[in-house]
MIDRENVO-701391 format. One record per residue (C-alpha): x, y, z; residue number from 1; chain. Coordinates in steps of 0.25 Angstrom, whole numbers, plus 5000, padded with zeros to 4 digits. Example, Ala and Ser with C-alpha at 12.3 -4.5 7.8 and 13.67 -1.06 7.14 Angstrom:
% residues 2
ATOM    xx    yy    zz  num  cadena
ATOM  5049  4982  5031    1       A
ATOM  5055  4996  5029    2       A
% end
This chain:
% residues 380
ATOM    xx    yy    zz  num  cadena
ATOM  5207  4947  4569    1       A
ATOM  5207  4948  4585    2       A
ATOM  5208  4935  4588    3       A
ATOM  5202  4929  4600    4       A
ATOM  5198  4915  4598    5       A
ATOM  5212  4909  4604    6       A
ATOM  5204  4899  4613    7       A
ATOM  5202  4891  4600    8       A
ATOM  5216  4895  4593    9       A
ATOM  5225  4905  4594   10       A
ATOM  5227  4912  4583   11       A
ATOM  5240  4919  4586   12       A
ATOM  5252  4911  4588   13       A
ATOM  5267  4914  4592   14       A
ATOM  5275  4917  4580   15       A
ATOM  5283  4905  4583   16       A
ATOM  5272  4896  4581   17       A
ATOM  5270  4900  4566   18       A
ATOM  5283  4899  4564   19       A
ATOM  5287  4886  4571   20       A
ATOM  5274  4880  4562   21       A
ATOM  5281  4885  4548   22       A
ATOM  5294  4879  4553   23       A
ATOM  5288  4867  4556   24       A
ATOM  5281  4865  4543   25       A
ATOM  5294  4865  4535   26       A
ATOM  5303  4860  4543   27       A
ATOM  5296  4848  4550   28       A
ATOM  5294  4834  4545   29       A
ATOM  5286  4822  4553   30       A
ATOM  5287  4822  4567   31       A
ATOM  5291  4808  4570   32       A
ATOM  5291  4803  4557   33       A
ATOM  5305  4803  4554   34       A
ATOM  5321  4805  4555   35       A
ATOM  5322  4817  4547   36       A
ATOM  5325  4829  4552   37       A
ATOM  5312  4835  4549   38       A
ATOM  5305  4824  4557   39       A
ATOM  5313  4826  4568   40       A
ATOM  5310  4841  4567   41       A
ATOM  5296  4839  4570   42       A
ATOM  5298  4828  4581   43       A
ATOM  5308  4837  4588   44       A
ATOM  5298  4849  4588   45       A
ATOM  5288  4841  4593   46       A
ATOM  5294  4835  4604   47       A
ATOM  5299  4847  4608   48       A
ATOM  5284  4852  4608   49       A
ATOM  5281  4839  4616   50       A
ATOM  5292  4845  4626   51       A
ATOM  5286  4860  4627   52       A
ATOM  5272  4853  4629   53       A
ATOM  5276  4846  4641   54       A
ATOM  5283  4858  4648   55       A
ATOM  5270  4866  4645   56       A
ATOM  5261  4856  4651   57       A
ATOM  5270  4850  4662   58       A
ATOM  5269  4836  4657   59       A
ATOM  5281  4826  4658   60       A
ATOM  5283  4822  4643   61       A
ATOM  5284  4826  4629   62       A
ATOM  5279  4813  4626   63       A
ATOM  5265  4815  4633   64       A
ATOM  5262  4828  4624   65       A
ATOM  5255  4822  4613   66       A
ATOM  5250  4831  4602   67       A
ATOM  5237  4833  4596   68       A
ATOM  5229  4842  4587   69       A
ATOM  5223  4851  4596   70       A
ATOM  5217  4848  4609   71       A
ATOM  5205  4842  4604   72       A
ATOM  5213  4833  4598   73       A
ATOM  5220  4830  4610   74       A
ATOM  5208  4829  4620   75       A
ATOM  5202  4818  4610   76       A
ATOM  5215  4809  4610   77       A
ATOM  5214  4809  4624   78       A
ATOM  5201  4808  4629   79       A
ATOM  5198  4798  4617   80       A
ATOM  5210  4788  4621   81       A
ATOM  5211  4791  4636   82       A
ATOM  5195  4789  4642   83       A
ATOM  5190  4776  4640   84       A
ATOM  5177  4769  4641   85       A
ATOM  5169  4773  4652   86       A
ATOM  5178  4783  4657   87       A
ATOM  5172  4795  4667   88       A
ATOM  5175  4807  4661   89       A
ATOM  5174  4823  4668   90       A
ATOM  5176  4833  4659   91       A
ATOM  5170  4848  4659   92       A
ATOM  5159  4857  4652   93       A
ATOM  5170  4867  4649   94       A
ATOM  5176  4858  4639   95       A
ATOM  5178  4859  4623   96       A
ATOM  5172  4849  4615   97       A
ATOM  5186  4843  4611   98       A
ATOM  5184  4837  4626   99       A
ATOM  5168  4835  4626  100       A
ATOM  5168  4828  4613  101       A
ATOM  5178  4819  4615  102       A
ATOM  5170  4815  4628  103       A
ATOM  5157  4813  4621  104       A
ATOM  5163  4804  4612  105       A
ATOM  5169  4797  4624  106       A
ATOM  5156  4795  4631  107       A
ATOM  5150  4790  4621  108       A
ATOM  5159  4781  4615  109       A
ATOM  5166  4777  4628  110       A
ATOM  5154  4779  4639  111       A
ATOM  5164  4791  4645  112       A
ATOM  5156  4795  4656  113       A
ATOM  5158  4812  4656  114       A
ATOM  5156  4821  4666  115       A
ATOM  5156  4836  4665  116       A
ATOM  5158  4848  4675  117       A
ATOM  5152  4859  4673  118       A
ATOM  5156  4874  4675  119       A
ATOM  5151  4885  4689  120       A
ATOM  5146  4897  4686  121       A
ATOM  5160  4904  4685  122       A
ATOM  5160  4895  4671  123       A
ATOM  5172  4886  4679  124       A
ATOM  5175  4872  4680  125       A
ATOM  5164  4867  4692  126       A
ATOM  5178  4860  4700  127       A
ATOM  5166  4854  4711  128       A
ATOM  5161  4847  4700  129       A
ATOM  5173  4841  4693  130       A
ATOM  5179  4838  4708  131       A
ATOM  5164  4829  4711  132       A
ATOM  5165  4823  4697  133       A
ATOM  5180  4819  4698  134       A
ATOM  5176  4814  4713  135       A
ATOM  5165  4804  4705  136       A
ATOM  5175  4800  4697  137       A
ATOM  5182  4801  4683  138       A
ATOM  5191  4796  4673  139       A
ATOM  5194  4807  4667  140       A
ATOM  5193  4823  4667  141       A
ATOM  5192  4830  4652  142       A
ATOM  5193  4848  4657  143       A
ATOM  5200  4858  4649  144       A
ATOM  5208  4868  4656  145       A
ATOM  5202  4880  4652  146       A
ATOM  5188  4883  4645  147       A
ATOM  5189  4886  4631  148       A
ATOM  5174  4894  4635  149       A
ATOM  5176  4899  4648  150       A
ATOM  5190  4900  4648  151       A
ATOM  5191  4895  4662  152       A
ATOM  5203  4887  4668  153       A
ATOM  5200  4876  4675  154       A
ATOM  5210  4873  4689  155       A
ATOM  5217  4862  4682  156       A
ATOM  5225  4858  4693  157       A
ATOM  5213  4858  4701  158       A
ATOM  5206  4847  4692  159       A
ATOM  5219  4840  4691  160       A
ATOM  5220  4838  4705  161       A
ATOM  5205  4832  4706  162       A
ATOM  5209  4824  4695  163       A
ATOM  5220  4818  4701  164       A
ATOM  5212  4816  4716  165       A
ATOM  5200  4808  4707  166       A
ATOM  5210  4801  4697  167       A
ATOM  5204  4807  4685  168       A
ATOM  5212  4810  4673  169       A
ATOM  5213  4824  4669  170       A
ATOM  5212  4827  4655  171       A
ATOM  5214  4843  4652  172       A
ATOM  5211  4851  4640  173       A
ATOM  5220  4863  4639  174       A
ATOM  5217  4869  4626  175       A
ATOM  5213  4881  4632  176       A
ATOM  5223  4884  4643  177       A
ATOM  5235  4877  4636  178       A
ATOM  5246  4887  4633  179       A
ATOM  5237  4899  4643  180       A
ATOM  5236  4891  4656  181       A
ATOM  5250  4883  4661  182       A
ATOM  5247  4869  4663  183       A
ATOM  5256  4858  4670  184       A
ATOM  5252  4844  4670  185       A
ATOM  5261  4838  4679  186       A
ATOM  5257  4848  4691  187       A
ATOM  5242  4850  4688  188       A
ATOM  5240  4834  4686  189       A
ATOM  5234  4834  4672  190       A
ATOM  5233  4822  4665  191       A
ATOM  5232  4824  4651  192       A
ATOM  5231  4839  4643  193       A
ATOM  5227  4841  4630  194       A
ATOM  5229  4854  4624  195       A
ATOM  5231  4861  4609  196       A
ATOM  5241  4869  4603  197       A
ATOM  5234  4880  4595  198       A
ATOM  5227  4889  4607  199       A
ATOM  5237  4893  4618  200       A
ATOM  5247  4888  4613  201       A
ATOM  5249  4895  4603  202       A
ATOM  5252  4884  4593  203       A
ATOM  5245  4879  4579  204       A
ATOM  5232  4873  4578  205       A
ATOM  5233  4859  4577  206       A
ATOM  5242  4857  4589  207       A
ATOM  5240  4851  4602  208       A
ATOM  5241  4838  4611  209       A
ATOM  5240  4831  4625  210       A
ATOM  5247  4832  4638  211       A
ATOM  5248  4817  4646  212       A
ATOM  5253  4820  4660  213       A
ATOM  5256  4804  4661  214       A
ATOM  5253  4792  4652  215       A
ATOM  5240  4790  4648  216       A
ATOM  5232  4778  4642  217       A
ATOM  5228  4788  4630  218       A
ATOM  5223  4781  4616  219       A
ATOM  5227  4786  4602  220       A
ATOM  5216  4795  4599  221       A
ATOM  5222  4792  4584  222       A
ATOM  5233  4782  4579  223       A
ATOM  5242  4782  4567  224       A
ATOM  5256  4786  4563  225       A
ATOM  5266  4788  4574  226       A
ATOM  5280  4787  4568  227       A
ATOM  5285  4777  4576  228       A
ATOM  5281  4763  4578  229       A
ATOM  5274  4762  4566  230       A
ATOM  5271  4746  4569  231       A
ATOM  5263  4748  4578  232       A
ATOM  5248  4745  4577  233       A
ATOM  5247  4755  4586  234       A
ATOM  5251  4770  4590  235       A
ATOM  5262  4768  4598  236       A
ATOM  5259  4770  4614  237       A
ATOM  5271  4779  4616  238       A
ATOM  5269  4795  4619  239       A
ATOM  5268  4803  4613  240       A
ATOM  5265  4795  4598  241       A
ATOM  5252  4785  4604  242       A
ATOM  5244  4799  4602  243       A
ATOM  5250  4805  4592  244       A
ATOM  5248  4798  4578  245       A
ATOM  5251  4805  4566  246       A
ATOM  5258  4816  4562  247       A
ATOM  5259  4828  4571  248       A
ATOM  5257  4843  4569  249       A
ATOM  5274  4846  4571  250       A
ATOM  5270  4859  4561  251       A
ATOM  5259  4863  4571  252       A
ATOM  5266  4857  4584  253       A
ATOM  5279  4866  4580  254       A
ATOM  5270  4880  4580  255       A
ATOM  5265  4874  4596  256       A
ATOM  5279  4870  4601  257       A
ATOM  5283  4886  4596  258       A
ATOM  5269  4891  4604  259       A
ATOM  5274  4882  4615  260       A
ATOM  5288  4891  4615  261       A
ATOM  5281  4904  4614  262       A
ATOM  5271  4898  4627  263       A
ATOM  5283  4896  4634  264       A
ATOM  5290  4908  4631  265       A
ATOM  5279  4918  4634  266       A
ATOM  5275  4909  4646  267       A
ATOM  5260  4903  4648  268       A
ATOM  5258  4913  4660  269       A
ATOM  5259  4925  4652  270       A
ATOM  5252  4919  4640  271       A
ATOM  5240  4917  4650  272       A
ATOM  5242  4931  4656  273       A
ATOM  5241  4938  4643  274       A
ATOM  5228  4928  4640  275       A
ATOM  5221  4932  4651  276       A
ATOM  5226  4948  4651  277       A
ATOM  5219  4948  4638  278       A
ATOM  5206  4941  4644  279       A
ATOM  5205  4949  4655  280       A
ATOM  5209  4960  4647  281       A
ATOM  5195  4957  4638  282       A
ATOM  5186  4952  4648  283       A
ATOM  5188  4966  4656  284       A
ATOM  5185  4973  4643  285       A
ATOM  5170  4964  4641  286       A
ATOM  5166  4962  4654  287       A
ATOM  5156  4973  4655  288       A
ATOM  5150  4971  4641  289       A
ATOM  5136  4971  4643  290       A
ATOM  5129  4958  4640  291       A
ATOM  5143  4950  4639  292       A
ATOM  5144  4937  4644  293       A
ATOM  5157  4930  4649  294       A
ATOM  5160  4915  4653  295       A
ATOM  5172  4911  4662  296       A
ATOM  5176  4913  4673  297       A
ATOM  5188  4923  4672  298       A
ATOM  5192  4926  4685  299       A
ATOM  5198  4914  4686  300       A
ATOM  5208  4905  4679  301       A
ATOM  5207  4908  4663  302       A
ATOM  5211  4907  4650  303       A
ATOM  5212  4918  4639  304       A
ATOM  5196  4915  4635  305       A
ATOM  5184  4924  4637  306       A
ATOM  5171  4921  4633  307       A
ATOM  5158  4929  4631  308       A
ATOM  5145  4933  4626  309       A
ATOM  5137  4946  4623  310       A
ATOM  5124  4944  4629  311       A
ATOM  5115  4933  4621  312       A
ATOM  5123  4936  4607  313       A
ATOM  5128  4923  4602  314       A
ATOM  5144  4922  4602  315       A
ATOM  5145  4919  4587  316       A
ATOM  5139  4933  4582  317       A
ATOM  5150  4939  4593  318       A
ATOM  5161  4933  4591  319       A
ATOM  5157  4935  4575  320       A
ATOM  5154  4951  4576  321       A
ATOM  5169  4949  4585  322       A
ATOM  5174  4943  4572  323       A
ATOM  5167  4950  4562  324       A
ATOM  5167  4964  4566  325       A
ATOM  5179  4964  4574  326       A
ATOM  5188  4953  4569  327       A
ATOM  5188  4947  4583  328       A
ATOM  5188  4933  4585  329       A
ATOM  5183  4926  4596  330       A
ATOM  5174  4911  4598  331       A
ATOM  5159  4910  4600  332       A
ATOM  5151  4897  4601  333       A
ATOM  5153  4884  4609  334       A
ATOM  5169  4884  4609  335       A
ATOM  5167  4867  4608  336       A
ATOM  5164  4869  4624  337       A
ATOM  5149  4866  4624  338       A
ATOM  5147  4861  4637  339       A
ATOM  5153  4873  4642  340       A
ATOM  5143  4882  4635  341       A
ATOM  5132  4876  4641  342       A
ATOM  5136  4878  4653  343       A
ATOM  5137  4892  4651  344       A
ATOM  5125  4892  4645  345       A
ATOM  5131  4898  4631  346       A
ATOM  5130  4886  4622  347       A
ATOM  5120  4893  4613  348       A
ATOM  5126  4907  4614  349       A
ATOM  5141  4903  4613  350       A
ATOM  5152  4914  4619  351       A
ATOM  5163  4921  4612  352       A
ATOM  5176  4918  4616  353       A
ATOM  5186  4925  4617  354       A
ATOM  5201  4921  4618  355       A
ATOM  5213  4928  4620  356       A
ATOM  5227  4924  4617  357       A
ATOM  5241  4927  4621  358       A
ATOM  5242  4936  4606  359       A
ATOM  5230  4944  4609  360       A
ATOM  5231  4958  4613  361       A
ATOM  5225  4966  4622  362       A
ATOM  5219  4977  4610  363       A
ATOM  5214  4964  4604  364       A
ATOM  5207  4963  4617  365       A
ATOM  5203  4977  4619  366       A
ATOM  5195  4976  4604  367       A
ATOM  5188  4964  4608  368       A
ATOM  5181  4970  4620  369       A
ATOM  5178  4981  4610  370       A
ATOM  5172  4973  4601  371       A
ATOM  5164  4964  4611  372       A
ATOM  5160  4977  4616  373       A
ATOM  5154  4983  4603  374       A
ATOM  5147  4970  4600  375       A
ATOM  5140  4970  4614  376       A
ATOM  5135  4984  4610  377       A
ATOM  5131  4980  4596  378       A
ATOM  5125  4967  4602  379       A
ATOM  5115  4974  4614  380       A
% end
């Protein structure tokens, strides 16, 4: 299989990975729930992974990397214990359901006030919009860094700076840029990142976590056992354990501290360089395709995502005769991003996404143009 659905997961992981997972399964005991050596085994890698974290997001301390399952996970903690009652909200229609639902939730549990900004014509962040809704005032603004669609980057820095001049918090969701894009909380001046493990980079499913550029007032989103102060009534309020109850995925965080080395080794330039070749590579190759529809705006910032259409056919049959037929894999549908969709006018038809990893190759490449340009033959 040719696989090119790494926006949802990557598939293909550095050797290292697998092999820091198997260790960890028969050498690691409880992180933090114990003296023995095994115990300690496990704290000390996942310190250490803590430490890499930080260098990788430019935030001061491995106590403010808290761990999570995935992004989704992470984006729930924090939006559910940080936004009180009556809060005012911005957020984007380029967001993933993991932002959107917590939201609703929050509206309607909380009287959250939301406010959404749209997209241009160029499928991009409408800055305008966000600068006059920001200006009217806001508690909070909820944006993710790249589209999971579109596969646009927003300026980052850019929002951060209107953040700061209009006293809003900025919350970002990084699971699509994580690992691709660099990021550097300290000089952009993001507040609070959550991210996952098992997409850029490179690292198990099941990993992931938040970024806290300062302290924040942030409620458990669940309570339970800690391993220390076991007295307390409460989860303790010390970092990184007030948001971390229960046992931790050590097995799984071993295989991301490993894809953390191999991401620092290769360097996240060169990583993104070989993304993007490959994307350019591809969109070169489909452009002229007759009846093909393509969403984003690649000649600017971008991640390794390009998604399409082949004139009216719906994006399930194509990305299934891709599978079928060619043992390609791609995405169709609504990719959780509804709002986004709609916008561009394809919440009934979906897109096939396709998404290209640092392990694909360029003949990988060159058969998927091949194959969308048989289908479109077949199709008109």
């Amino acid at each position: 299989m040719i696989y090119f659905d790494n926006a949802a997961t990557t598939k293909d992981k550095p050797h290292e990975v697998i092999e820091a997972v198997s260790y960890a399964l028969t050498h690691f005991g409880n992180a933090n729930r114990g003296a023995h050596e095994d115990s300690l085994a496990a704290s000390l890698d996942i310190f250490k992974t803590r430490k890499k974290l930080t260098e990788l997001f430019g935030n001061a301390s491995p106590s403010h990397i808290i761990f999570s399952f995935n992004a989704t996970d992470a984006l729930n903690t924090v939006l559910t214990g940080l936004i009180k009652e009556g809060s005012r909200v911005i957020t984007t229609v380029t967001e993933h359901n993991s932002v959107l639902r917590p939201l609703y939730r929050l509206k309607r549990e909380r009287g959250v006030a939301l406010t959404f900004i749209g997209i241009d014509e160029g499928t991009r962040l409408d800055m305008a919009s966000l600068e006059n809704a920001l200006q009217e005032g806001a508690d909070y603004l909820v944006i993710s860094h790249a589209s999971n669609v579109s596969g646009n980057v927003v300026d980052i820095d850019r929002v951060a700076e209107l953040c700061k001049h209009f006293c809003c918090l900025l919350i970002v969701d990084a699971a699509q840029s994580t690992g691709s894009i660099k990021i550097n909380m300290q000089q952009s001046g993001i507040d609070i990142l959550c991210f996952t493990g098992h997409k850029g980079l490179f690292g198990p499913q099941g990993t992931g976590g938040i970024a806290l550029n300062g302290d924040f007032d942030i409620e458990p989103f669940r309570v339970g056992g800690s391993g220390v102060q076991s007295y307390l009534h409460e989860q303790p309020l010390e970092l990184p354990t007030h948001l971390e109850a229960g046992t931790l995925n050590g097995h799984g965080i071993a295989g991301l501290s490993a894809a953390l080395d191999f991401i620092s080794r290769i360097g996240i330039d060169a990583i993104h360089e070989k993304e993007m070749e490959l994307a350019n590579h591809f969109l070169e190759g489909i452009r002229d395709i007759e009846g093909i529809k393509l969403y984003g705006d690649f000649a600017s910032r971008h991640v390794g995502i390009v998604s399409l259409n082949l004139g009216c056919t719906d994006s399930a049959i194509v990305s299934d005769v891709l599978s079928q037929s060619y043992k390609i894999a791609t995405r169709p549908g609504a990719h959780c991003a509804p709002l986004i969709h709609k916008a561009l006018h394809t919440d009934s038809q979906g897109v096939v996404r396709f998404s290209f990893s640092y392990f694909n190759t360029v003949e990988e490449v060159d058969l998927g143009i091949r194959a969308l340009k048989e289908i479109s033959k077949h199709l008109s």
